[in-house]
C-alpha positions in Angstrom: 0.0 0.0 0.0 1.6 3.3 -1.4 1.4 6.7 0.7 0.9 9.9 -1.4 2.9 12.7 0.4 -0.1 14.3 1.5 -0.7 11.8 3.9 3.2 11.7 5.2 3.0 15.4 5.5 -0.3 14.7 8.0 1.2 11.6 9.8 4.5 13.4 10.4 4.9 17.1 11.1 8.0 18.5 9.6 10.5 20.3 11.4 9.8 23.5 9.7 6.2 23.2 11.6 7.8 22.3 14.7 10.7 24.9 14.3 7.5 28.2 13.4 5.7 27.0 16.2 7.9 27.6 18.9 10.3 30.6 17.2 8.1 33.0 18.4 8.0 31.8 22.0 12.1 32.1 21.7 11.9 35.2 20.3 9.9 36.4 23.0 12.2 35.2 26.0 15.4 36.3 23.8 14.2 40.1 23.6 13.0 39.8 27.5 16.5 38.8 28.2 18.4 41.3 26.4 15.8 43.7 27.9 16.8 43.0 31.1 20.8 43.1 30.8 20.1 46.5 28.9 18.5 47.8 31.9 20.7 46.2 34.3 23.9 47.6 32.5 22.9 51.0 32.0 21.1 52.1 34.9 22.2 55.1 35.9 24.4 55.9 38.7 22.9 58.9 40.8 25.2 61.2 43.0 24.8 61.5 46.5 27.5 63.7 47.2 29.5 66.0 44.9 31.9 68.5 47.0 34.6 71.0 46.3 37.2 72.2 48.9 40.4 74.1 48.0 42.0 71.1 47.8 40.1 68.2 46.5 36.5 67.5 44.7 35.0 64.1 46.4 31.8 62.7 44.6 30.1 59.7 46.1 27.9 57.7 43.6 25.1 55.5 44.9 25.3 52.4 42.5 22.3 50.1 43.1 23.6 48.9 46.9 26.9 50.0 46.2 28.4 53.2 47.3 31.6 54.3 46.1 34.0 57.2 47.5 35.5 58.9 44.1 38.3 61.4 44.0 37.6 63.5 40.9 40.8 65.2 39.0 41.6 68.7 37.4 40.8 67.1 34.4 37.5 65.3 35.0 38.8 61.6 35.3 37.3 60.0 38.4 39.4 57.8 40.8 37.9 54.9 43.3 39.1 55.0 46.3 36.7 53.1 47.9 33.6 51.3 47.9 30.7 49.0 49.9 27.9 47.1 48.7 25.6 47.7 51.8 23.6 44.3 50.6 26.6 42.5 51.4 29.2 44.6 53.7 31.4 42.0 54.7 32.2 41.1 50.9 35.4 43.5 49.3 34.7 45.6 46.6 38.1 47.3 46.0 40.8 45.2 44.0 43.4 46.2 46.8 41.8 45.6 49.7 41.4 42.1 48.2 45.1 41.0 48.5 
């Protein structure tokens, strides 16, 4: 008994079917993903403090939990001098203090 290919195509779905059916549904989690890093990644950072003396200009930056200490130069280029995550104070957040 022969099988026209009408009849395979019914009995079988192809994975062209298979693959249409669920593209959208990975498209969907794939932008939802990249959504999220996006929004993660380039949060902005607000400033708490941003002070002048005769001496130095100190800026602390609130970070999510984080808070970081900044020394800011003549020319504009921002230096860390230190940093907590007040989520998780006991972990180090400063490559130095690490050694």
């Amino acid at each position: 008994m022969a099988t026209t290919d009408d009849e395979i195509r019914t009995l079988a779905p192809s994975w062209r079917r298979t693959l249409w059916g669920t593209l959208p549904g990975l498209l969907l989690m794939v932008m939802g993903v990249v959504l999220i890093m996006t929004f993660n990644v380039k949060w902005p950072a607000a400033n708490e403090v941003d002070e002048h003396s005769d001496y130095s200009h100190i800026r602390v930056r609130k970070r999510g939990s984080v808070r970081e200490l900044l020394f800011v130069r003549d020319n504009g280029v921002e230096a860390r001098q230190s940093a907590i995550d007040l989520s998780a104070p006991h972990k180090l957040q400063s490559p130095y203090v690490q050694r």
